[in-house]
Every structure is written in C-alpha cells, then in structure tokens.
N, C-alpha and C positions, 0 to 999 in steps of 0.2 A: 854355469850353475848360478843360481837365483843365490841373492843374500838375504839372510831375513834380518828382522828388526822388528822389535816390541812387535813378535808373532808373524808381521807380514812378510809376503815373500815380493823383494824387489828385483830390478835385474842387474847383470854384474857391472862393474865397472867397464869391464870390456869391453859386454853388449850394448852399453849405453855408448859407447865409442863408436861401435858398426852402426848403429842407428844412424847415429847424428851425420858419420860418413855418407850411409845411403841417403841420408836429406838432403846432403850437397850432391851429391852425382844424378841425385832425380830431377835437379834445376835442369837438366839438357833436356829430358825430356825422350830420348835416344829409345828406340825397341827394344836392342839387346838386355841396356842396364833394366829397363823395367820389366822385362823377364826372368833377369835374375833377381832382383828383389822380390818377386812374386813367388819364386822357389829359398831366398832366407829367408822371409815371412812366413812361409807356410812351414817352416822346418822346425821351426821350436815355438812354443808358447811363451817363452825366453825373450823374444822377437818382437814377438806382435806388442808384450807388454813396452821392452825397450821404446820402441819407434814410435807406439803411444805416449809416453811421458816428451819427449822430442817434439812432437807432434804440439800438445797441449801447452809445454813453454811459448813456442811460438804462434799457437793461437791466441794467448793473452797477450806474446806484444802487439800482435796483429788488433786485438781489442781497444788495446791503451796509446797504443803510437796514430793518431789519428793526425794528429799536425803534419803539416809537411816537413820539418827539419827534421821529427822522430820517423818518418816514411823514408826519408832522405839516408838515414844513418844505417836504417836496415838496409835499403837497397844496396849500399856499396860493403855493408857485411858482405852480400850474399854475393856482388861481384867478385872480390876476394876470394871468397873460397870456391866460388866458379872458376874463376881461373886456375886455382890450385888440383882441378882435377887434371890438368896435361900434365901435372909434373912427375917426372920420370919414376918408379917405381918404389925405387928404395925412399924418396923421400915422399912417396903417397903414402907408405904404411907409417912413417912417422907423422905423419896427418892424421894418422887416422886412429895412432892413438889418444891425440889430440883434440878434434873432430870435435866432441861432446860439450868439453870444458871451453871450446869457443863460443859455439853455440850459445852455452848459459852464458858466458863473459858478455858476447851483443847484448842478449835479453836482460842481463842485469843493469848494463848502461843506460838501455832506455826507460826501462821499469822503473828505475830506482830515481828517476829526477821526475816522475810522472805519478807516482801511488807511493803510501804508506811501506814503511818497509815488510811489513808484515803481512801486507798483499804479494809482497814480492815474492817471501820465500812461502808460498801455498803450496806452489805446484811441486815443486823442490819434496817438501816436507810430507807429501799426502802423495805420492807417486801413484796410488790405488783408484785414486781420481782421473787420471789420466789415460782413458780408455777412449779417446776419441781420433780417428782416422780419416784422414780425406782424401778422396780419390777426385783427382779429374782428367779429363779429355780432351784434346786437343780438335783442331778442325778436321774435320776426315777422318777421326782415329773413334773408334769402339774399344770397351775393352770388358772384358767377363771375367768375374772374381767368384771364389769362394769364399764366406764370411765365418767369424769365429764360432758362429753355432748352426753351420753347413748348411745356412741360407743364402742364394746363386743371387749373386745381380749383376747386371747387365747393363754399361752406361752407353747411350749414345755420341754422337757426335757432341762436340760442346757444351760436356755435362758437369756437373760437380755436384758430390755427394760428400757428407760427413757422416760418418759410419762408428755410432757408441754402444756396445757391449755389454754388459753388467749381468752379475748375478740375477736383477731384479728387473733388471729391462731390455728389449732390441730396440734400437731406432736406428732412423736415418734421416738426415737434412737432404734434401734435394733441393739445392737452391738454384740451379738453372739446367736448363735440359729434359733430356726423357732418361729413364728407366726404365727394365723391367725388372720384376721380382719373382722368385722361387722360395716359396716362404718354406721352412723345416717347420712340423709342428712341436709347438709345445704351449701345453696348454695354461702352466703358469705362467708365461713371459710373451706378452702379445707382440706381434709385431708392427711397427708404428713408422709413417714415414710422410711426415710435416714437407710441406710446400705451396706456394703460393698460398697462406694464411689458411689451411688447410692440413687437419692430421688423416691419413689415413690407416684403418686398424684393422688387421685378418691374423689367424691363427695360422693354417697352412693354409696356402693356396699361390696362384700365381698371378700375378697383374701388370699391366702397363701404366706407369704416372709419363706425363709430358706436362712440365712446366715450362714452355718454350713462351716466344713472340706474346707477354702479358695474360694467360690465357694455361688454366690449369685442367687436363684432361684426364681420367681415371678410368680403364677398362679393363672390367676382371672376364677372364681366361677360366679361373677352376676355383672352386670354396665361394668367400662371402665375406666382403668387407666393407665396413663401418667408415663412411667420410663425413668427417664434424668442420663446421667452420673453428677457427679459433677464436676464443674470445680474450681480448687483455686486460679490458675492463671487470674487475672481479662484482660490481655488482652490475653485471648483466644480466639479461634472462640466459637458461640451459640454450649450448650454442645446439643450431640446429643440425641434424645428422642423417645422412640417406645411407639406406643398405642395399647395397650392389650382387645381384644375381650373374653366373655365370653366363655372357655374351651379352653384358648391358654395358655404356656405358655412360658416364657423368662425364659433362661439360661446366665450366666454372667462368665467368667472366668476370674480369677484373670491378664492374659495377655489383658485383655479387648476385647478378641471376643464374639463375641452373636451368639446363637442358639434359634428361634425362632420356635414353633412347636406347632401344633393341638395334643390335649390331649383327649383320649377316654372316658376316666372313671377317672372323676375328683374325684372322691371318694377314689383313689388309694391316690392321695398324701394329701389327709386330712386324710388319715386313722389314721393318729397317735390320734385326736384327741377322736377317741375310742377306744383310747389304743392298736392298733395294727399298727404291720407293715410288709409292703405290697413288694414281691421283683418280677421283673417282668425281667427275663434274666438281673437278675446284676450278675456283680461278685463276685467272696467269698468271696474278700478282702474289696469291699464295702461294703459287706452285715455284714460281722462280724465287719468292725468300727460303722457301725449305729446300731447294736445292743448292740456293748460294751458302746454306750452311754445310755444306759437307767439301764445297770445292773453292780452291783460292780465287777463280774466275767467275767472276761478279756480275748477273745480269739486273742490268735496270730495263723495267716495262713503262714503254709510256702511256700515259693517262687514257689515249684513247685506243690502247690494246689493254689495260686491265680489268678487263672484266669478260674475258673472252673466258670460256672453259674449256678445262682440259684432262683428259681421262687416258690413263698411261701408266706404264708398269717402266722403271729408268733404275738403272743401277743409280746407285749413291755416289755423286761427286763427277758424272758423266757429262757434264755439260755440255759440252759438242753436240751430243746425243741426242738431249734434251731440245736444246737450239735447232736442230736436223730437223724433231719431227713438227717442232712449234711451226716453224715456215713450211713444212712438207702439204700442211693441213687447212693453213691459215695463212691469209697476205700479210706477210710478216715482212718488214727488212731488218737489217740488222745493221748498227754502225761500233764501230769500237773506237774507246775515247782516248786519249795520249795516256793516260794511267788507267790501260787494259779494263776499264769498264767495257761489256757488252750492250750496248742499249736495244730493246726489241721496240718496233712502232709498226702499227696497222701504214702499208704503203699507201704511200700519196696519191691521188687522182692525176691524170695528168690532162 
C-alpha cells in the first residue's frame, strides 16, 4: 500500500526496497530477471511509481558525478551490490530489505560533496517528480513494452529510451538506436519523442524513429505526426516542422538537411522487428555496419569493396549468412584477424 503525505500518494517503505532490489539484479542484464521485472512492473501501479523515484535518484548522480573519482565511487557501489546478488537466499532477502537505503547512502555521498544540500534532498522530498524510466538494449537483444498509458514500444538492438509519464504529458528520450511506436490516443496529452535535436509529435498512430550511425530517420505507418527541430536558443526564429503522412518518410542529417520521400513497402524498415533485415541497393559498407550491430562478429570492408551494392532480406546477427551471399555474388575474400575481425576485400588480380 502507497503512504500518503501532505495529500500525496507515495510508495511503501517496502516497495521502495523491491525497486532499489530489482535495480541491482538488472545490472546482469539476464532474460529471466527482466522478464520477471516486466511482470512486478506491470503488477501494481505501486511499482512503476517505486522504481521511478529509484530511477530518478540515480539519474541525478548520473548528472552531477561527472568527474572521474565521483564515476569511480559509483562504479564500485554498483560492483558491490553486483556481487551481493549470488549470495545465498536468506541473506538476499536481508538485502533487500536494505537494497533502498543503500542506494540513497551512494547517492548521498556523491551528491552531497558536489551540490547545495538542498539539491540534494529534491528527489527525496518531491517523490511525484520522479516519473522518469529507462529502458535499454543490449547487442542482439529487442525488447517490447507496454507503457503506463497503454502506449507499445518497441526497442531495437542497441537502443535506449527514457520513458516520462505525467498527468500532463507522454514523452520519450531516444537517445541512441531505433524505435517503433504504437501510440494510444488521447487527445489531451500528445505524444512526444526527442532524438537527434529533434521532437517528434502524434496523437494515435504508429511509427518508426532510428537514431542510429549520426543520422535521425522518421517513418510513419498510420495517423500524422509533427517533426520540429529543437531550438535552445530562446530567441531564435519558430523552429521549423514537417508533417508526415502515412508511408512517407523524413530523413535528418546531422548537417541539418532534410530528405523527404514516399515509401513503398513500409515493411522493409520495420522489418527489424521480425528479426530481419532488409537491404535494397545499399552499400557494403552500410550493409556490414548495420549487421555488425546486432552480432558480436565484426565485418570490416575494404576501401575498394565499399561501395559495391547489396540487395537481401538476412536475418538479424546472421553473419556467416550474410558473408555466404556477399562472396556467392561478388569476388569477395575474406581474411580474419587475430582479434576475430572479419575483413571483406574485392580479390586480387593475379
């Protein structure tokens, strides 16, 4: 049960215990445990608030510890209580009553020799603030969520999302990786999802962001959404905004020009989310960085094979596969280097 205080409802002593627990047991990173976390998240609203305030303490040390001694001090927090998840049963539950009040013990040590004491206790003090979740993804790993106002997303490979909440607001940070989204409507609370200097805004609908390799991609699927540059400077002109029709989409470069284009077969760039991927006249050197993101076996192309195209439907992380049809097609060799790099080169003349 939630406590309240001056009206608000916060959460137990408890649940701020199981939180701070599943924070440390999510450092493995393991399937099982983030399956079961994804079933006590979704179980109570209790939950989601808990591992929010959790969340947001160590996103401000994460803000303030920017030196290397204050990166240093966290690091071997977090090894500590890494390690304390083998330990045997009876003494994990007494961990994990504990779990919480260590968590803030770190964050107070480094906060408190780095900000105002009154920065410190913020998070502490305003629990109702702390609505912010972040999800990330490993090399090879996807994962699909349901969000607290039964809006679906979808991370790819090597993704991370920050996921904040509110009475008044959806958002989402995407700060590296792709996305896709299944937006619930509601028509007071737009939904918003900043990346690469970039917000993007739709009520319902669905769409794919990829902020990968410098380079911000946007394709909407169904509805109609608003993409603005962001501006930081407040006395800029109104930043400029394109509205995206269902099978269009926007390209973003890091120089800030835009390529706008009709899209045939939207299936091609969701394809990741059935685990494949789709190559339609790319070239080698694209084609082998987007597959070296999903597998630990690492192709480097040389100079005078990158620019060869290549058109292919490859499962995600199949590299062999991949390597199979590039030489099947193309006079390819292959050499592999003492630290399992694959290098591909157009063969020699003889």
């Amino acid at each position: 049960m939630t406590s309240q205080e001056n009206g608000k409802a916060e959460p137990s002593d408890e649940v701020l215990d199981q939180a701070a627990e599943w924070h440390v047991r999510l450092a493995g990173r393991e399937a099982d445990v983030l399956e079961a976390f994804e079933r006590w998240l979704e179980a109570d609203s209790e939950h989601r608030l808990a591992f929010a305030e959790v969340e947001a303490m160590l996103d401000t040390l994460d803000a303030a510890a920017q030196d290397p001694e204050m990166a240093r001090l966290r690091r071997d927090a977090l090894d500590r209580a890494h390690v304390g998840v083998a330990r045997p049963k009876t003494v994990e539950r007494q961990r994990g009553r504990t779990a919480f009040r260590y968590v803030a013990a770190v964050a107070a040590l480094v906060l408190i020799s780095l900000a105002p004491l009154s920065l410190f206790f913020r998070p502490l003090m305003e629990p109702s603030a702390s609505d912010r979740i972040a999800y990330v993804t490993e090399k090879g790993e996807s994962r699909s969520l349901t969000l607290a106002d039964n809006s679906r997303m979808t991370l790819d490979t090597q993704s991370r999302a920050v996921v904040r909440m509110t009475p008044q607001l959806r958002s989402v940070r995407l700060d590296q990786g792709q996305a896709f989204f299944e937006v619930s409507k509601d028509p007071d609370r737009p939904f918003e999802v900043t990346a690469g200097g970039h917000t993007i805004t739709a009520l319902g609908t669905e769409f794919n962001v990829n902020a990968s390799d410098g380079r911000l991609t946007v394709a909407l699927v169904e509805g109609r959404v608003v993409v603005r540059r962001d501006r930081s400077d407040d006395t800029a002109a109104a930043s400029s905004s394109v509205v995206l029709s269902p099978g269009e989409e926007l390209s973003l470069a890091p120089d800030g020009s835009e390529v706008k284009r009709r899209v045939q077969d939207m299936s091609v760039i969701t394809a990741w989310r059935q685990g494949k991927v789709v190559f339609q006249d790319e070239s080698l050197l694209a084609a082998a960085r987007l597959m070296n993101r999903y597998s630990n076996k690492r192709v480097v192309i040389d100079r005078n094979a990158q620019d060869l195209k290549v058109s292919g439907v490859f499962n995600a992380g199949d590299t062999d596969a991949f390597i199979e049809a590039i030489q099947k097609y193309f006079n390819i060799e292959r050499d592999v280097t003492a630290d399992n790099e694959i290098h591909l080169h157009l063969a020699r003349l003889e």
